[in-house]
VOGU-3710 file (C-alpha; in Angstrom, 3 decimals, decimal comma):
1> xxxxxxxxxx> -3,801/-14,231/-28,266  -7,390/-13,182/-29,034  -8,871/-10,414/-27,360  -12,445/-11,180/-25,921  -15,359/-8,833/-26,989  -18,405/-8,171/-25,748  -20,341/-12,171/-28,225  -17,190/-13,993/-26,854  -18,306/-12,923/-23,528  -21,569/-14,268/-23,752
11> xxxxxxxxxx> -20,483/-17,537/-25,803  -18,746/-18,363/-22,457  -21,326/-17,744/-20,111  -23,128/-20,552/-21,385  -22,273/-23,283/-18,922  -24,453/-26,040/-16,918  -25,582/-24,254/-14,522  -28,067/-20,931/-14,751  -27,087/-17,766/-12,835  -28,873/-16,954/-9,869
21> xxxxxxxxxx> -30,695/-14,167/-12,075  -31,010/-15,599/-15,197  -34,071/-13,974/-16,838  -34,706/-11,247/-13,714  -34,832/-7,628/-15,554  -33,496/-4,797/-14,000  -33,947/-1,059/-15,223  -31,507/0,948/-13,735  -31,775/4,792/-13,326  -28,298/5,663/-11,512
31> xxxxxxxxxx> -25,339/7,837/-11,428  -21,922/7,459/-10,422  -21,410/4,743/-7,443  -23,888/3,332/-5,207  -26,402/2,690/-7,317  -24,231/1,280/-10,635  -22,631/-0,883/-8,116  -25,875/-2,198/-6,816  -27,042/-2,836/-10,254  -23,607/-4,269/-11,049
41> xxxxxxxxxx> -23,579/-7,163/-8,308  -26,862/-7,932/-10,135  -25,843/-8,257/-13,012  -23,061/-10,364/-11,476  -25,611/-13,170/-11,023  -26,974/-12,849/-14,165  -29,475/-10,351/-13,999  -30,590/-8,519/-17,651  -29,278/-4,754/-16,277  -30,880/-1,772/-19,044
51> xxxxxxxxxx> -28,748/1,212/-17,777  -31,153/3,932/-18,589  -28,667/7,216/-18,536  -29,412/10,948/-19,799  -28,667/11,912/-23,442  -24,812/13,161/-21,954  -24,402/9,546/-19,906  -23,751/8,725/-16,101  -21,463/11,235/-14,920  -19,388/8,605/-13,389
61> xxxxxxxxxx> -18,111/8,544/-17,988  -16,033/11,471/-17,482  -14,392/10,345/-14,500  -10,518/9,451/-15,106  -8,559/7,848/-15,920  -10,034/7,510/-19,189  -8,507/5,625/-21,826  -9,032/6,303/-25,551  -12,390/8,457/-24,629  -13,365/6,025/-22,053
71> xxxxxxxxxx> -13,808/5,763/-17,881  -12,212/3,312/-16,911  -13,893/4,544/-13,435  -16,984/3,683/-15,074  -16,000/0,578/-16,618  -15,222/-0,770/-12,895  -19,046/-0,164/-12,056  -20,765/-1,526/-15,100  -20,170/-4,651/-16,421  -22,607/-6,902/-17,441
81> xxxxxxxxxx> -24,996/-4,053/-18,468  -26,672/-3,020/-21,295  -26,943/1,277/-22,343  -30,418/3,204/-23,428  -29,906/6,884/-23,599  -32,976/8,832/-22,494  -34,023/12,581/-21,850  -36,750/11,715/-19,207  -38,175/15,448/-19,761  -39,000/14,347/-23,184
91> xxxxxxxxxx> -42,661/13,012/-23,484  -41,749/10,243/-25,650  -38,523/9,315/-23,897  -40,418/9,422/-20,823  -42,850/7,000/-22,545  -40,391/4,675/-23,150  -39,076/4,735/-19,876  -42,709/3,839/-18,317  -42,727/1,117/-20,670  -39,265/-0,482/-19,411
101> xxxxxxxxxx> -40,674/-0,284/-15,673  -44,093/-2,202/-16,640  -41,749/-4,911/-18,017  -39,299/-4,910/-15,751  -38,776/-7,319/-12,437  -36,654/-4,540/-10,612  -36,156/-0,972/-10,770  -33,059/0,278/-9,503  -32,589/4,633/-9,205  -30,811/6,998/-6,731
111> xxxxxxxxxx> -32,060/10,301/-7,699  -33,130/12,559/-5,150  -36,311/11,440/-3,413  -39,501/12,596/-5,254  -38,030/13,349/-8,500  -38,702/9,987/-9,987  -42,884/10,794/-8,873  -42,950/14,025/-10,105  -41,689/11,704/-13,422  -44,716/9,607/-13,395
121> xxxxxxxxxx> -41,533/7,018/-12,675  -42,178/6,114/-9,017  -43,331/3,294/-7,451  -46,820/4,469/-6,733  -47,568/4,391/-10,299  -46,941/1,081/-11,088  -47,461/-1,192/-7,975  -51,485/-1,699/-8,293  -50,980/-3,084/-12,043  -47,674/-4,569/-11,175
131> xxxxxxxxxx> -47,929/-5,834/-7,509  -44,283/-8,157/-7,965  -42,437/-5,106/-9,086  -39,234/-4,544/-6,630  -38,707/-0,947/-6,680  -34,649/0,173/-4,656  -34,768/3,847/-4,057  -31,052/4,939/-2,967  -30,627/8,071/-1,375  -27,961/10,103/0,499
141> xxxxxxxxxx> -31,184/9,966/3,579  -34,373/8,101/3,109  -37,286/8,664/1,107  -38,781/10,451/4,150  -37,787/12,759/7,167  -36,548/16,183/7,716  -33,617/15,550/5,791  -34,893/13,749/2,952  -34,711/16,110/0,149  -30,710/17,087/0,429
151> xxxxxxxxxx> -28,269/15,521/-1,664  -25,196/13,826/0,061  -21,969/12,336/-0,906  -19,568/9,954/0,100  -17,939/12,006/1,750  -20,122/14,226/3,637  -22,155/10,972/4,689  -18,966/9,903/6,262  -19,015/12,981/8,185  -22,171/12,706/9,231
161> xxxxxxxxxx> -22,770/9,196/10,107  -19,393/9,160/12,205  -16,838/7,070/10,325  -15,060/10,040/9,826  -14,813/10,400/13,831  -12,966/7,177/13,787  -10,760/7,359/10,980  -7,111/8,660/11,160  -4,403/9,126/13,994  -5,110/9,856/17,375
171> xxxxxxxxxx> -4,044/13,375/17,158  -4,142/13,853/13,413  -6,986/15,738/11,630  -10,548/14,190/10,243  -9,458/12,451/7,458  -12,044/10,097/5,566  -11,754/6,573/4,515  -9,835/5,801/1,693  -12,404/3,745/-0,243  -16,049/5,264/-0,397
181> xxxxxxxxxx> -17,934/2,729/2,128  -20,871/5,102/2,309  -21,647/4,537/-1,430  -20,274/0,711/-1,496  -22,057/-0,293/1,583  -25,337/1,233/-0,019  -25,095/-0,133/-2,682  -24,598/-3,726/-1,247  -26,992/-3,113/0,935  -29,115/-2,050/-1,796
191> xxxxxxxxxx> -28,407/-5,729/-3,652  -29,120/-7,288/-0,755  -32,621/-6,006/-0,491  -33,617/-6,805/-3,727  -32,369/-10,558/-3,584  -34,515/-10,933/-0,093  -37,640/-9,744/-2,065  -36,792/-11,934/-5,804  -36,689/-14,654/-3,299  -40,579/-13,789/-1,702
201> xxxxxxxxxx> -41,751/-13,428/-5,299  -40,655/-16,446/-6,747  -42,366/-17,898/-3,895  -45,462/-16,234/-5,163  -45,406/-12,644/-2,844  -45,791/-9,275/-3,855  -42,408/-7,256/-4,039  -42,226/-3,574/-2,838  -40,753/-0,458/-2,553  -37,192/-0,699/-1,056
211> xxxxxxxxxx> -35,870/2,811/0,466  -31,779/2,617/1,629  -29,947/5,400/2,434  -26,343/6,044/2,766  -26,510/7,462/6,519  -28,352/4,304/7,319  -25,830/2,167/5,940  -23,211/3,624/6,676  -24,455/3,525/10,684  -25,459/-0,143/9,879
221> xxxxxxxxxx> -21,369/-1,430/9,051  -20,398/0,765/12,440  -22,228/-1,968/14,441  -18,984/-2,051/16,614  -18,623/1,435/17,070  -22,347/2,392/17,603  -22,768/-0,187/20,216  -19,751/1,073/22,026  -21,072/3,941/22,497  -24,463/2,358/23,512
231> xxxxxxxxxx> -22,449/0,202/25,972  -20,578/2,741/27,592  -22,420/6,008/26,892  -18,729/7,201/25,335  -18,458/7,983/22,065  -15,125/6,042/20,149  -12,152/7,670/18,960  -9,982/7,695/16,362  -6,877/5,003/17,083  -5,022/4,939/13,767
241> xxxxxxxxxx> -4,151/1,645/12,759  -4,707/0,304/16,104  -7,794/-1,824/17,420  -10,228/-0,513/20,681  -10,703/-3,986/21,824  -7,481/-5,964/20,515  -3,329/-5,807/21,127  -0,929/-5,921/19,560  -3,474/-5,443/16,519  -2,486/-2,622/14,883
251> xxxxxxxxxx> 0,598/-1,312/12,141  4,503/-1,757/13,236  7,603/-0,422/11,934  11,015/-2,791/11,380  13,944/-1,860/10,096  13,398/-1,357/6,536  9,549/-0,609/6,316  6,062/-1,118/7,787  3,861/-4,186/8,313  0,736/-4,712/10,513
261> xxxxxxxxxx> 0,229/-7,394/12,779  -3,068/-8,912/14,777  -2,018/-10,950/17,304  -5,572/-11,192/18,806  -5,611/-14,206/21,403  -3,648/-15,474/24,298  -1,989/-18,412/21,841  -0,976/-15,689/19,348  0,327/-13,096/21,848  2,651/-15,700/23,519
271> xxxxxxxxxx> 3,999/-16,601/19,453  4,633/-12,916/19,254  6,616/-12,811/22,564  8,501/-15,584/21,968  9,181/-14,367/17,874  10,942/-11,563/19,330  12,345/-13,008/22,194  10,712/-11,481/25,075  9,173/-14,294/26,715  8,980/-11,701/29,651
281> xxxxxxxxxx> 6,019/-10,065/28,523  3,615/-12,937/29,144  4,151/-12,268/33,164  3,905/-8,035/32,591  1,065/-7,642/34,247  -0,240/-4,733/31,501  -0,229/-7,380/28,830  -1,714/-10,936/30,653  -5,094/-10,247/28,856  -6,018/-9,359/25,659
291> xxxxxxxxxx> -8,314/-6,581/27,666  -4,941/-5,628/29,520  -2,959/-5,344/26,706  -6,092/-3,434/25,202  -5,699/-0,648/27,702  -1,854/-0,339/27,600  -1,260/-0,819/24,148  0,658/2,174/23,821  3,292/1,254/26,225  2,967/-2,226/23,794
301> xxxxxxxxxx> 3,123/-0,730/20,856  6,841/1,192/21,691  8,072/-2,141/23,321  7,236/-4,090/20,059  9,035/-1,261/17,791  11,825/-1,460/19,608  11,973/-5,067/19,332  11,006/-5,004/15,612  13,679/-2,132/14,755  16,720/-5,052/13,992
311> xxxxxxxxxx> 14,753/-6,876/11,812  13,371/-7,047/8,110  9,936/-6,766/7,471  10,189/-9,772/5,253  11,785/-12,009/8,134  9,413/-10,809/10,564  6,816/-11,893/8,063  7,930/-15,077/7,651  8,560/-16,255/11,522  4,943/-14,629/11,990
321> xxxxxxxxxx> 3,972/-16,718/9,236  5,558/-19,953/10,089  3,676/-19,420/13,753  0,165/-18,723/11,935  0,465/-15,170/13,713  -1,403/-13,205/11,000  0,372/-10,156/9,354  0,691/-8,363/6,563  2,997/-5,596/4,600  1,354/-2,643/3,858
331> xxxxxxxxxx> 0,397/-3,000/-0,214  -0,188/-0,866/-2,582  -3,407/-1,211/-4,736  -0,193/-2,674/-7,863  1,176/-4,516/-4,999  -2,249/-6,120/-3,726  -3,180/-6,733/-7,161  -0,314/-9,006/-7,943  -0,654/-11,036/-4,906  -0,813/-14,767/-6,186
341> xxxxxxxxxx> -4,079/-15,089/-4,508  -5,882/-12,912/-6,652  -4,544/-14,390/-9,680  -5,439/-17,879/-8,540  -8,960/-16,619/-7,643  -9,098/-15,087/-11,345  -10,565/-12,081/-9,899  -8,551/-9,536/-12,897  -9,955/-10,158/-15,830  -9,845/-8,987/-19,601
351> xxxxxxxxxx> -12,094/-6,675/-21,016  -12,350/-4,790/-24,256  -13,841/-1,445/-23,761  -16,096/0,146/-26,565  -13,205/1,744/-27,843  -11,544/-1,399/-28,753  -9,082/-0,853/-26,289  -8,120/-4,038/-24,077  -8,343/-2,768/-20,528  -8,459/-4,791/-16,927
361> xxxxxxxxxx> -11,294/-4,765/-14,081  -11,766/-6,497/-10,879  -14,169/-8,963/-11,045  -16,740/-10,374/-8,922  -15,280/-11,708/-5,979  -17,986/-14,429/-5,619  -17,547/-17,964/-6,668  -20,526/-20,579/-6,712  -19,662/-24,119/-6,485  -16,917/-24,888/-8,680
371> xxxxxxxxxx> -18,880/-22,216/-11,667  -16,374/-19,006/-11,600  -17,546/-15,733/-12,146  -18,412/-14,797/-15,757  -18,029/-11,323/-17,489  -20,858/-11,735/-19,991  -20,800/-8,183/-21,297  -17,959/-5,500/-21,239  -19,040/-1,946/-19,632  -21,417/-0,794/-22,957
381> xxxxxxxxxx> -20,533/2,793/-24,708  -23,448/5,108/-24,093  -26,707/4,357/-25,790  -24,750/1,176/-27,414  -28,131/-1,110/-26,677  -30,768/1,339/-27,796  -32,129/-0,660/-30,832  -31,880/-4,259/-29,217  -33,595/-3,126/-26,036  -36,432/-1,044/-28,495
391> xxxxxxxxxx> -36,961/-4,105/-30,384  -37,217/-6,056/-27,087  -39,710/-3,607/-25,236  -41,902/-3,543/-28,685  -41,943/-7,369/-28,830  -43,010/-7,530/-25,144  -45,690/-4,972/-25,716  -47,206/-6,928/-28,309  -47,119/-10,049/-26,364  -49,307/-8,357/-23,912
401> xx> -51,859/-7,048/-25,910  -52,372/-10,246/-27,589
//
């Protein structure tokens, strides 16, 4: 079979309908995750994405594993882009760099705040002679306030914001999430922004500076935890697998392995008691409500176990199943991935990374209409677009002076 590269990619992208972004350019000025991922969903729908890295490339490039010389870390995070390496201390670089932004719909960067100013690359110097520019500023706090100048990562935003609080067993140590939400949340968060304001200038506004920052964000996807606390002046607590609100809701054991089941209504609850055969439950006056079984679902969670401890996980599964009681096993990320769902979806594609070497990524997850998800460029080498874009930016510079 034919391995794809980088023209086939774009010979298929031509189909009847136009992405979302088709002809929206966006000059991106980030490292490592939340703000290549932002630019990546962009890109997604079709955006033009210049990836403007130093003359040694987004860190996120010597992240592994790396196959044949390249990240495949990085690959994950930018598809659909195009490379320009510049050193933005340089005068002429820097010129160059000015140049992209005057052209450019969107601006995407997450340095520290203030360093892109001190540039002559911020927002104030553009925005009187380019009023529709939409200018996303990520940052570890905000562009402003007392802690505005520190750096932050994922995992120190975790700490701060709370998630970390939450996250883990009952009486295990802080432990953070397994996936970086801080940076992924920003970054869609980020995304999200700038599609609100494409939307007001196509409809003839002005765009504007957009400021997101990781503690916000990550307080922003807590909305259940932060209004508990509101609520009830307590702050939440870690639970493990189990649910504050919901039971049984949480991870079980059988007799050969783990599985997690949310049985989170009345209906379910009484196709859970009668799965296992203790139709007695329903008239325990700990588990009538899902608020009562809430509050006792400790002394739920052992009486379940014990119940579960004869049985398979995969017959479990599939009387749960056969019920519409959802449940799960426990994956792996190899395990998740080859879930026939995915692979109906077509969410793993085929890439060929700079190297030549055929690799995998996860796709966009997004579908519109019956139009699936395109890869129209693979993740570019560093620098790999420098003449194209040139040529471009000198083209568009004559345009305007005509």
């Amino acid at each position: 079979m034919k391995t794809p590269n980088r023209q086939d990619y774009a010979q298929k992208d031509r189909g009847p309908a136009a992405a979302p972004f088709q002809g929206v350019r966006v000059i991106e000025f980030c490292n490592v995750a939340a703000g290549p991922f932002c630019g990546m969903l962009l890109a997604d729908m079709g955006a033009d994405v210049v990836k403007v890295e130093s003359r040694s490339g987004d860190t996120l490039r010597q992240w592994p594993p790396i196959v044949d010389g390249f990240s495949e870390n990085f690959a994950s995070l930018n598809r659909n882009k195009r490379s320009i390496a510049l050193d933005l201390k340089d005068p002429e670089d820097r010129d160059v760099a000015k140049h992209l932004i005057a052209a450019a719909d969107v601006v995407i960067e997450n340095n520290r705040p203030g360093v892109m100013a001190r540039l002559g690359l911020g927002y104030d110097a553009f925005a009187q002679d380019h009023p529709r520019l939409i200018y996303c500023s990520l940052s570890a706090f905000g562009q402003s306030g007392p802690r505005a100048g520190d750096g932050g990562f994922d995992v120190t935003v975790q700490a701060m914001s709370g998630i970390m609080s939450v996250t883990g067993e009952a009486d295990g140590a802080p432990v953070k999430a397994g996936v970086p939400v801080s940076d992924f949340a920003t970054g869609l968060y980020g995304a999200f922004a700038v599609a609100s304001l494409l939307a007001r200038v196509r409809a003839g506004g002005e765009g504007g500076h957009v400021d997101v920052s990781m503690l916000g964000s990550s307080l922003a996807i807590s909305a259940l935890q932060v209004s508990e606390f509101f609520g009830s002046g307590r702050d939440p607590v870690r639970l493990g697998a189990a649910h504050p609100r919901n039971a049984p809701y949480q991870a079980f054991r059988a007799g050969d392995g783990d599985f997690v089941l949310a049985a989170g209504n009345d209906k379910l609850w009484r196709s859970v008691c009668e799965i296992v055969g203790r139709i007695d439950l329903l008239d325990d006056s700990r588990f009538r409500s899902t608020r009562d079984r809430a509050a006792h679902q400790g002394e739920l969670a052992v009486i379940l176990n014990a119940a579960f401890a004869g049985r398979s996980v995969a017959d479990l599964l599939a009387a749960f199943e056969a019920a519409g009681v959802p449940c799960s096993r426990i994956n792996s990320y190899s395990e998740a991935l080859a879930e026939p769902q995915v692979a109906h979806m077509g969410w793993v594609r085929e890439v060929v990374l700079p190297t030549g070497k055929a690799s995998r990524i996860f796709g966009s997850p997004i579908g519109i209409g019956n139009t699936p998800h395109r890869i129209r460029h693979a993740p570019p080498a560093l620098d790999a677009d420098r003449e194209d874009i040139l040529r471009e930016l000198a083209a568009t510079r004559l345009q305007a002076a005509s």
